[in-house]
VEXVO-337198 format. One line per field, with one value per residue (C-alpha): x, y, z; residue number from 1; residue in one letter. Coordinates in Angstrom, 1 decimal, decimal comma. Example, Ala and Ser with C-alpha at 12.3 -4.5 7.8 and 13.67 -1.06 7.14 Angstrom:
% VEXVO-337198
c1 = (12,3	13,7)
c2 = (-4,5	-1,1)
c3 = (7,8	7,1)
nr = (1	2)
rest = (A	S)
This chain:
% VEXVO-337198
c1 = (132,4	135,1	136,4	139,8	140,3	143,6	144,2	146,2	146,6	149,1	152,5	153,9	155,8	157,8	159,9	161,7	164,0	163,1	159,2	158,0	154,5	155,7	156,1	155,5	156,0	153,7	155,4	158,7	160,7	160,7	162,3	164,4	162,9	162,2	159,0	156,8	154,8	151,0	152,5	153,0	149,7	148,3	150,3	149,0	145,1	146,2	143,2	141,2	139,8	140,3	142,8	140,0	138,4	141,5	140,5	142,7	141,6	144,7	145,7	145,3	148,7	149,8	147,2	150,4	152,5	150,0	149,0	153,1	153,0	149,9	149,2	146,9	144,2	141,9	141,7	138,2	139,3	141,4	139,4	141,4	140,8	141,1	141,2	142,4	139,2	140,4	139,1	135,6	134,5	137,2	135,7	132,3	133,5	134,8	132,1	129,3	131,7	132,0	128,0	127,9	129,7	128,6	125,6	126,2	129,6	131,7	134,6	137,8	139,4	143,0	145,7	148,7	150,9	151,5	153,4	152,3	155,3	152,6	150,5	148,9	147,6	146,3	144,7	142,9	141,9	140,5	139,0	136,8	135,9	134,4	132,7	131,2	129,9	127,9	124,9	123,5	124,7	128,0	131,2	134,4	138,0	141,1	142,6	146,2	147,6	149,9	153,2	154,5	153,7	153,0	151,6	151,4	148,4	144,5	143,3	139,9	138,6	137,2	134,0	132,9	133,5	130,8	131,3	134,9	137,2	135,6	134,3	131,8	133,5	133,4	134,8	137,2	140,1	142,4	146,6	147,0	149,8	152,1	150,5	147,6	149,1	150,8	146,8	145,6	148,2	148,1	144,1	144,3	141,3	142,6	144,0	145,5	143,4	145,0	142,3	141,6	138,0	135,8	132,0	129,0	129,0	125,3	125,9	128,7	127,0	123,3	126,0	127,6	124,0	122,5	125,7	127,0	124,6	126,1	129,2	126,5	124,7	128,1	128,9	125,3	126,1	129,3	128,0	125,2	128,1	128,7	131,8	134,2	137,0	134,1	132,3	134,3	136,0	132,8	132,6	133,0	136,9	136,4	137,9	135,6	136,3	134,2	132,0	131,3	132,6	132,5	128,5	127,7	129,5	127,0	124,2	125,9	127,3	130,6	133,3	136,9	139,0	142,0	145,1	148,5	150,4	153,2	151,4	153,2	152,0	155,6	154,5	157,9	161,6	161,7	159,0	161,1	164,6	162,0	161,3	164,1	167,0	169,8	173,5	175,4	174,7	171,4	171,9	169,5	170,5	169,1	171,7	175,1	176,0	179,3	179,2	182,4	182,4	178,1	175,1	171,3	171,5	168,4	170,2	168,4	170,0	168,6	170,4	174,4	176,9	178,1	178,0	180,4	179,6	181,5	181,2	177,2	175,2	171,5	171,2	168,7	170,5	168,4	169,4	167,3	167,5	170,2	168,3	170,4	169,0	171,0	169,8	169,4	166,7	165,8	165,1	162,9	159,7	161,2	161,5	158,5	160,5	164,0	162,2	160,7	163,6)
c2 = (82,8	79,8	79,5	77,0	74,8	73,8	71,2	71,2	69,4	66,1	65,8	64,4	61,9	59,8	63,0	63,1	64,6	67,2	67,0	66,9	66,9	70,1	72,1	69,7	69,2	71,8	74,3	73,7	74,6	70,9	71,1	74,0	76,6	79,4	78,4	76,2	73,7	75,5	79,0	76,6	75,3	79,2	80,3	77,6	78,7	82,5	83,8	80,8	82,3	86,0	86,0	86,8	83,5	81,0	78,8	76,7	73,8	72,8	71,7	74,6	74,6	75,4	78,7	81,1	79,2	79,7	83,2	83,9	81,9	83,2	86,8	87,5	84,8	86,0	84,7	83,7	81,7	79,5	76,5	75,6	72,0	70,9	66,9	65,4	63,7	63,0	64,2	64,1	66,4	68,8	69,1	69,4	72,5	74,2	73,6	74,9	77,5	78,6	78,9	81,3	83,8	82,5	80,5	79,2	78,5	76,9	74,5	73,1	71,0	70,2	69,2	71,6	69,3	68,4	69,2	70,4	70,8	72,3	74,7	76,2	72,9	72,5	76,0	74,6	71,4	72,7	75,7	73,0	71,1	73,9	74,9	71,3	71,0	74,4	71,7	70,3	66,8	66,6	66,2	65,8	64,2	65,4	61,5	61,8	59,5	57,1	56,7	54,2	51,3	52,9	50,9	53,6	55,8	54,6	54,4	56,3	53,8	55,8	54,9	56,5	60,4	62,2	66,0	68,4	65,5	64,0	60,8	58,8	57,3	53,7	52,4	53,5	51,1	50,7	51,0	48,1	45,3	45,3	42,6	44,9	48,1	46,2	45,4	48,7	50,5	47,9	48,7	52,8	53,3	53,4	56,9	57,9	59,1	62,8	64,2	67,3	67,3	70,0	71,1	73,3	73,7	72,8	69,6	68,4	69,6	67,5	64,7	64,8	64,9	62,0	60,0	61,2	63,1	62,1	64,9	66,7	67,2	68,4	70,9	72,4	72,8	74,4	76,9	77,7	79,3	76,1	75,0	73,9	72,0	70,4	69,5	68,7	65,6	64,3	64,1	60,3	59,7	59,3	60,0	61,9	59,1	56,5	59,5	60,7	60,0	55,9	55,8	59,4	56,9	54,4	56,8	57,6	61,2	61,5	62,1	62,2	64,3	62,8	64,7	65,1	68,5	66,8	65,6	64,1	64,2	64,1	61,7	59,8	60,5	59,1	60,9	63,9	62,5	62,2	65,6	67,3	67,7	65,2	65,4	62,7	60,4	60,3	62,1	65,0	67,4	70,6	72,6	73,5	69,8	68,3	64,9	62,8	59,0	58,8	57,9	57,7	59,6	62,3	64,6	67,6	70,2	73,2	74,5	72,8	75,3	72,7	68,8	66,9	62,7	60,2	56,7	56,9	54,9	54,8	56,7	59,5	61,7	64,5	67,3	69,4	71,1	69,0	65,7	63,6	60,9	58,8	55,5	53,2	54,4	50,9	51,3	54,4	52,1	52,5	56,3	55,6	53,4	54,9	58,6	57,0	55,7)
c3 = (58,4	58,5	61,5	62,5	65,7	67,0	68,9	71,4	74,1	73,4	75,6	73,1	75,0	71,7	71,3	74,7	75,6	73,4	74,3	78,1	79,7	80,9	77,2	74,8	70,9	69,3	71,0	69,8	67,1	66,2	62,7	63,5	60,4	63,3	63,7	66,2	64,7	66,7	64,8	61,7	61,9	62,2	59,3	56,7	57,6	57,4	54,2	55,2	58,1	60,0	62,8	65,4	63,8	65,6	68,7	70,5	72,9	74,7	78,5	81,1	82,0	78,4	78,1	78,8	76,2	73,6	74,4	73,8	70,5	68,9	70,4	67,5	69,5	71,6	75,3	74,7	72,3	74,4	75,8	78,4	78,9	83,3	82,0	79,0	77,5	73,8	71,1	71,3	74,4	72,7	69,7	70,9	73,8	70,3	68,6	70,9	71,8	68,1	67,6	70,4	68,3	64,9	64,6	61,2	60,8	58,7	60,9	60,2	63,1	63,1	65,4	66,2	65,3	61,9	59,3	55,7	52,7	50,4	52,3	48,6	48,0	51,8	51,4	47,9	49,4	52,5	50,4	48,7	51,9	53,2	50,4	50,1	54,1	53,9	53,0	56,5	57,6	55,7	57,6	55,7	57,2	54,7	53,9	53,0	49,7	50,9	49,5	51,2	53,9	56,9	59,9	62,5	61,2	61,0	57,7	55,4	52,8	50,1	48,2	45,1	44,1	44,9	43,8	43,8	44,4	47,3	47,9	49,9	53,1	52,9	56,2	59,3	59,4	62,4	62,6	60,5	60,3	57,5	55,4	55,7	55,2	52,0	50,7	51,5	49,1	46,3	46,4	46,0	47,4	51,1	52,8	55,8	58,5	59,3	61,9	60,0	59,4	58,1	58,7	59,6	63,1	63,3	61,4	63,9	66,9	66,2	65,2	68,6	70,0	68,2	69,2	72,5	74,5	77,3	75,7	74,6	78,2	80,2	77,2	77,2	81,0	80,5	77,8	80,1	82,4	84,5	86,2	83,2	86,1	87,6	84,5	82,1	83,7	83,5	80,1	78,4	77,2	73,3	70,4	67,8	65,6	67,2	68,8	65,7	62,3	62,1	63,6	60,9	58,1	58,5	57,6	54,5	56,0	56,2	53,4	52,5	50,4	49,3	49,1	49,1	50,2	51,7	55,4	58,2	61,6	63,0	65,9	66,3	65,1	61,9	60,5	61,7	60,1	56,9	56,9	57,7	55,1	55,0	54,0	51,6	54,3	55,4	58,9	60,1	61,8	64,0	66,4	65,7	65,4	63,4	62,2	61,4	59,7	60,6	58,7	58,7	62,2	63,2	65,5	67,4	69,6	71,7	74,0	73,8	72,5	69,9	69,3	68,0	67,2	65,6	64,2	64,6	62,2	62,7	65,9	67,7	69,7	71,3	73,9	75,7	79,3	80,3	79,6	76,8	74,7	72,6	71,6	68,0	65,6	65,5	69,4	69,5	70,7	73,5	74,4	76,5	78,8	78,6	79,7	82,7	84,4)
nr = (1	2	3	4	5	6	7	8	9	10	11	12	13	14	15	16	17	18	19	20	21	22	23	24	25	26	27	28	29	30	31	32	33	34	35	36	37	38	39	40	41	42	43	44	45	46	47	48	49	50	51	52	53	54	55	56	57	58	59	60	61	62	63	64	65	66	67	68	69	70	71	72	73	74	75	76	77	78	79	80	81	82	83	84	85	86	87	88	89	90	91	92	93	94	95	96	97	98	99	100	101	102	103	104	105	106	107	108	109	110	111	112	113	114	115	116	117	118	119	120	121	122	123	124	125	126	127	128	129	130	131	132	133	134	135	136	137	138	139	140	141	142	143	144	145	146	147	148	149	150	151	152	153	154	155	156	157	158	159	160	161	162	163	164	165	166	167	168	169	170	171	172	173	174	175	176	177	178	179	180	181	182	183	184	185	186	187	188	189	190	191	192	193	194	195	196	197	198	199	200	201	202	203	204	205	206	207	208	209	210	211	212	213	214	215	216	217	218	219	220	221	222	223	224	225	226	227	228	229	230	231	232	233	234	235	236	237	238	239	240	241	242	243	244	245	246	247	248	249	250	251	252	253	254	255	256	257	258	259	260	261	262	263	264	265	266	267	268	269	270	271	272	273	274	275	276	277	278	279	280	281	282	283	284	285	286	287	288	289	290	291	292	293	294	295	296	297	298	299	300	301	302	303	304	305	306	307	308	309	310	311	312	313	314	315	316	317	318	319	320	321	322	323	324	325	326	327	328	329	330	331	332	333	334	335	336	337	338	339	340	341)
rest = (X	X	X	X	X	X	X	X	X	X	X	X	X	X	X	X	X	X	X	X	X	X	X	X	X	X	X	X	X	X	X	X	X	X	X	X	X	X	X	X	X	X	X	X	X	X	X	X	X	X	X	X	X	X	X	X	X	X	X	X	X	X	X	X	X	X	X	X	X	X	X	X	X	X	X	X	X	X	X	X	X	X	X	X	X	X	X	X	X	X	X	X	X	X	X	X	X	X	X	X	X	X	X	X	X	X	X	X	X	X	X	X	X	X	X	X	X	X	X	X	X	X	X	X	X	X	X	X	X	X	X	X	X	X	X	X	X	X	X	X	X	X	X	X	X	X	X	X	X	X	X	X	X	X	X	X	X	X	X	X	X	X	X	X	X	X	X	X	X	X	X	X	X	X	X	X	X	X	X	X	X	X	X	X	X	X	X	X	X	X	X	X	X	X	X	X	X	X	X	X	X	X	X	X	X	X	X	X	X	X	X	X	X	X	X	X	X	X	X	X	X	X	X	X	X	X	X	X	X	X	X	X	X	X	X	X	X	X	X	X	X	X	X	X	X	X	X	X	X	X	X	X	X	X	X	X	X	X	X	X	X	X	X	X	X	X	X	X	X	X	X	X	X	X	X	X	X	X	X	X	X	X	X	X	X	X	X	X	X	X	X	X	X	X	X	X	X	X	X	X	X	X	X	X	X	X	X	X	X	X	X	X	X	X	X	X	X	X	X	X	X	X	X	X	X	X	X	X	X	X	X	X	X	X	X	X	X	X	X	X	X)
């Protein structure tokens, strides 16, 4: 049986006003199609997997949002995380959880925020992945073709093709500067990290042994009916990435599939204004907004009647319960500091 993880836990703090610690991005209607992007992430796996095959490892104060936006899950299968410990002890509370039910199954991990333009080519890509990690110690991370400079994503350097389109995983790369960034695309071998990675549960839980058994200890204890809000804090704050996936490389067991169904893990305004559709003059707009004499704006409305700007060029402007934002697109590093005033 395949079964999918969603991760979901982030507060998505570069998207204030319209994202807050208190109901963050994945559970808003972020591009304005009707849809949250967690119920987005649900529909694209919809034939991959059953609908009583979902998890979802998010913050326990978010349990009642998700039960609201996916009522097909089951409440068992909401981990409900006391801590945030990153990716790691997540992924290994899923996992463990997972072979309770199924003891030999087939895993993709994802976050529940992303956005996929293409979701028949994601279902045909992560259709092969799975097919290719039913053999024991292969673990597979989805690497996205790059089609552009982008220094705010870590980076898969691909090796040589191995079988089905996937290759051998050369080497983990950190966010890299722009001269980098500008090497890695001339070289077409190098592939944004996305976090969706596919397995065998068995093969990712003796990974996350071998590597962190000190994650691996507290989660046998919590499976074993112990207290998750005392234990889990416990568990070391890592990211499965340096858990697992770089120290697995070395031993030659850990893969890459490149693709490219249109990914973007919407983590800041302008990869929302690039996904969103734009008028004559570059604005995007969500809301019952008007725009006179402005340009290259990314505009996003909930809850105003109507909006009306003029003479904007190159602005955010973001409402949400009460809380305005308007500041330079060049400026949005700073959402971080402007929200915490």
């Amino acid at each position: 049986m395949n079964h999918v993880v969603i991760m979901a836990g982030g507060i998505g703090s570069r998207f204030w006003p319209l994202s807050v610690p208190e109901y963050p991005k994945q559970f808003i209607d972020i591009l304005g199609c009707g849809c949250t992007l967690i119920q987005l992430t649900v529909e694209r796996f919809k034939g991959l997997c059953p609908d009583t095959n979902f998890w979802v490892v998010t913050n326990e104060k978010y349990v009642d949002i998700v039960k609201k936006q996916i009522p097909t899950i089951s409440a068992y299968h909401i981990l409900a995380e006391p801590a945030a410990r990153n990716t790691a002890p997540c992924i290994a509370w899923a996992c463990w959880s997972i072979r309770q039910e199924d003891p030999e199954a087939n895993v993709v991990v994802t976050p529940s925020d992303a956005v996929v333009m293409n979701p028949t080519e994601f279902q045909r890509v992560i259709k092969n992945a799975l097919e290719f990690t039913k053999e024991d110690n292969r673990i597979v991370t989805i690497g996205i073709k790059p089609n552009r400079l982008e220094t705010g994503y870590g980076y898969v350097q691909s090796a040589d093709a191995v079988e089905n389109e996937i290759h051998q995983v050369a080497a983990f790369k950190e966010k890299p500067n722009l001269e980098t960034a500008r090497e890695y695309l001339a070289a077409g071998n190098y592939l944004w990290n996305a976090g969706i990675f596919v397995w065998n549960v068995n093969t990712v839980i003796n990974a996350i042994r071998r590597n962190t058994p000190q994650i691996a200890g507290v989660i046998d204890e919590v499976i074993d009916g112990g207290d998750v809000k005392a234990l889990f804090p416990t568990c070391e704050k890592i990211s499965i990435d340096y858990a697992v996936m770089e120290p697995e490389s070395l031993q030659g067991n850990v893969y890459t599939y490149p693709a490219d169904f249109g990914w973007s893990d919407l983590g800041n305004w302008q990869s929302l204004h690039e996904k969103l559709q734009k008028d004559e003059q570059n604005n995007a707009t969500v809301g019952n907004v008007h725009l006179y004499e402005c340009s290259n704006c990314v505009v996003h409305t909930e809850d105003v009647r109507k909006l009306v700007l003029q003479g904007l060029d190159g602005y955010i402007v973001s409402e949400k319960n009460g809380q305005i934002l308007i500041c330079k697109r060049s400026e949005e590093q700073r959402i971080k500091e402007f929200s915490s005033k």
